[in-house]
C-alpha positions as CSV (number, residue, x, y, z in Angstrom):
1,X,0.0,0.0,0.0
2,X,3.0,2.2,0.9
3,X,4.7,1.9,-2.5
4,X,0.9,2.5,-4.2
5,X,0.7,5.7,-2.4
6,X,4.3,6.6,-3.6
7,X,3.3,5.7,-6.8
8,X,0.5,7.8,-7.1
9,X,2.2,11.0,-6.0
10,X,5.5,11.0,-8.8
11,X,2.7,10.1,-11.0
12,X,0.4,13.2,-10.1
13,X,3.7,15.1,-9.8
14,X,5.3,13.9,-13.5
15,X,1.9,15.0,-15.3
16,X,1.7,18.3,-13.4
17,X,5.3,18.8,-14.5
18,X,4.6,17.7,-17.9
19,X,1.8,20.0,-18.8
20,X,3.3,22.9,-17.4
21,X,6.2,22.9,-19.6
22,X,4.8,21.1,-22.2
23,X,2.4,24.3,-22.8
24,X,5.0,27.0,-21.7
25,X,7.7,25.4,-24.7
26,X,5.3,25.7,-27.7
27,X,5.5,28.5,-29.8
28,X,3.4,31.7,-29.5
29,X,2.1,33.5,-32.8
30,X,3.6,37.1,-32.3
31,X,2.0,40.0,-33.8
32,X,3.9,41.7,-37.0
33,X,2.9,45.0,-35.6
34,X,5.8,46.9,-33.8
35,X,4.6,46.9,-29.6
36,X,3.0,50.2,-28.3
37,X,6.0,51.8,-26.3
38,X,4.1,54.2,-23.8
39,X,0.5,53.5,-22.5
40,X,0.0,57.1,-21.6
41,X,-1.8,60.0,-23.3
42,X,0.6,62.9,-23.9
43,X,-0.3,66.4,-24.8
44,X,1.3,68.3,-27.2
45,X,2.3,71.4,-25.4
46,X,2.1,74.9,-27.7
47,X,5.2,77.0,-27.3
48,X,4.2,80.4,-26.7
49,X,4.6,83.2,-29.4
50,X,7.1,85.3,-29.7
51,X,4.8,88.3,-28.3
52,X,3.4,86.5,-26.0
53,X,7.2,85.7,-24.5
54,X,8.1,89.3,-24.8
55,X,5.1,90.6,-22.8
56,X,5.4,88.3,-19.9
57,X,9.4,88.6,-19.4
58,X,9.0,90.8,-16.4
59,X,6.0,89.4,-14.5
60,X,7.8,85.8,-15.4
61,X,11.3,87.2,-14.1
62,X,9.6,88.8,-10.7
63,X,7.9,84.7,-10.3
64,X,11.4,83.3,-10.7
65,X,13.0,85.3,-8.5
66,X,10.1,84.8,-6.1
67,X,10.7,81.0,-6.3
68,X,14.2,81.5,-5.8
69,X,13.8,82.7,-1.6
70,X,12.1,80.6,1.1
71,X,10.9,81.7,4.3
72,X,8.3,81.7,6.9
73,X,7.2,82.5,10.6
74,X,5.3,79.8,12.5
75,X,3.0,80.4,15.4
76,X,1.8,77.6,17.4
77,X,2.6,74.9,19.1
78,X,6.2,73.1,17.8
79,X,9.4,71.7,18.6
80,X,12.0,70.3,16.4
81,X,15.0,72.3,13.9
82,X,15.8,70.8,10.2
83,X,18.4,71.3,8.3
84,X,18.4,71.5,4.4
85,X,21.4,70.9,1.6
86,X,19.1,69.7,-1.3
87,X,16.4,67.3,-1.2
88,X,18.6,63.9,-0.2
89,X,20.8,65.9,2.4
90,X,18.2,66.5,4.7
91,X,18.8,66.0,8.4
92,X,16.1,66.6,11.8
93,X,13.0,66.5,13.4
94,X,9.9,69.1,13.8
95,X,6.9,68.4,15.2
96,X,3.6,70.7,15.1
97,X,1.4,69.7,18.2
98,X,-1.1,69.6,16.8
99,X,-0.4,72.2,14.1
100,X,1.5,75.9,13.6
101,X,0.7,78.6,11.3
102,X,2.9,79.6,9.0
103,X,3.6,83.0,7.1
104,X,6.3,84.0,4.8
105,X,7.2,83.2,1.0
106,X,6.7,79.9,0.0
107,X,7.2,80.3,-3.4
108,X,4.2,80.9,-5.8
109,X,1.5,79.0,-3.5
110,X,-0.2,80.8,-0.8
111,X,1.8,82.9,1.8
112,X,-0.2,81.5,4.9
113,X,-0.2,78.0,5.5
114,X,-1.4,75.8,8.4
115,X,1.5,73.1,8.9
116,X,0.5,70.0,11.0
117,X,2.8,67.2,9.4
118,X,6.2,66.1,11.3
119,X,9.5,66.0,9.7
120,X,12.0,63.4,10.4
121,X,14.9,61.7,9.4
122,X,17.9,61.7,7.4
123,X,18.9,61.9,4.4
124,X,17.1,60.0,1.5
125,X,15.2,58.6,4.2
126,X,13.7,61.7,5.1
127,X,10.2,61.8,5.8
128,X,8.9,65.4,4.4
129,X,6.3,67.3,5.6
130,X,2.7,67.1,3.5
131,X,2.0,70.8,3.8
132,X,5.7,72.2,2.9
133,X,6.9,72.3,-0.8
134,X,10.5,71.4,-0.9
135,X,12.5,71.9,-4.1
136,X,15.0,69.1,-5.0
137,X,18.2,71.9,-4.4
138,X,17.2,73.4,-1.4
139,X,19.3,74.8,1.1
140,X,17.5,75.8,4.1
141,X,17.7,75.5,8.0
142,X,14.5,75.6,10.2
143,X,14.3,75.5,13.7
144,X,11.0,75.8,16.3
145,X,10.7,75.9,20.0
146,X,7.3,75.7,22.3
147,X,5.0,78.7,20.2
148,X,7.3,80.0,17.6
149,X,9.3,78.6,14.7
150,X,11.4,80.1,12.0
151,X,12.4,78.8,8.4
152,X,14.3,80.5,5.7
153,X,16.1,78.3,2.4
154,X,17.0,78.9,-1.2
155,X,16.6,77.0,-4.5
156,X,19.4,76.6,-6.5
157,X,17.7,75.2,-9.2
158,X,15.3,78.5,-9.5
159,X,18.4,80.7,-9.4
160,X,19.5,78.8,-12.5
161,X,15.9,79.3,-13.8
162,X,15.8,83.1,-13.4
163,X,19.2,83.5,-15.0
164,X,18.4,81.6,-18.0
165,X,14.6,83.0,-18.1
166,X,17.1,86.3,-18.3
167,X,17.5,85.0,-21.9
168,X,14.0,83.9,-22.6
169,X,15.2,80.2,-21.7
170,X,12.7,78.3,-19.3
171,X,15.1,75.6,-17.6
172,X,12.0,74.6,-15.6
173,X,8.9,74.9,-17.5
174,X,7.1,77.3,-15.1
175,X,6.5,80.5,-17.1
176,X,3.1,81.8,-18.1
């Protein structure tokens, strides 16, 4: 009986074996068609005229430079200091208990913000903060004790941005 039941399972085990690959070596019919390369929709962008370029120069130039300076005054409850040198050198802790509020320039979003998401960590590893935008070459400190904090940074990559947009050259797509 031993040897039947022995039997039975290489048996059940050969055929399951056998049809698998069995199936998996036979040839599949390939379309001649070349495959589709990208699934997703893409719009064509329309570069801006020449006029239109010329007109917005300045109010694009005062946005870039706007972009380029970071800085804001928290009230509320917090505790915590951070320390920026772009977006994988960043090193510290903040927490809002249970949230500050924030004033300053924060680029081109709103200059009042209610922050109530910790930061902490190091390095790549840093966990950011939901509320604050951080550009990928920032270099900023922060630092907040019991009802007041205090945050100022730059981004190097706008300061490339306004010098180029200087020359009607937008490095990083963000004119009007």
């Amino acid at each position: 009986m031993k040897y039947i039941r022995v039997f039975l399972l290489l048996f059940i085990f050969s055929f399951i074996y056998f049809v698998n690959y069995s199936y998996a070596a036979q040839e599949v019919e390939v379309s001649p068609m070349k495959p589709w390369s990208d699934m997703q929709i893409q719009e064509k962008k329309e570069s801006p005229s020449i006029l239109k370029q010329i007109l917005l120069w300045p109010v694009n130039r005062v946005l870039d430079l706007i972009d380029i300076f970071k800085f804001d005054i928290g009230v509320g409850p917090s505790l915590g200091a951070v320390a920026r040198v772009t977006k994988y050198g960043q090193v510290g802790y903040r927490q809002m208990l249970p949230a500050s509020l924030r004033i300053g320039n924060f680029g081109r979003d709103w200059p009042v913000k209610l922050e109530y998401s910790e930061e902490i960590g190091v390095g790549p590893a840093f966990a950011e903060s939901r509320v604050r935008n951080i550009c990928p070459g920032e270099v900023g400190a922060g630092v907040d004790f019991l009802l007041f904090g205090i945050y100022a940074g730059v981004c190097t990559e706008e300061i490339l941005d306004f010098g180029t947009g200087l020359f009607f050259v937008d490095l990083l797509d963000d004119d009007l």
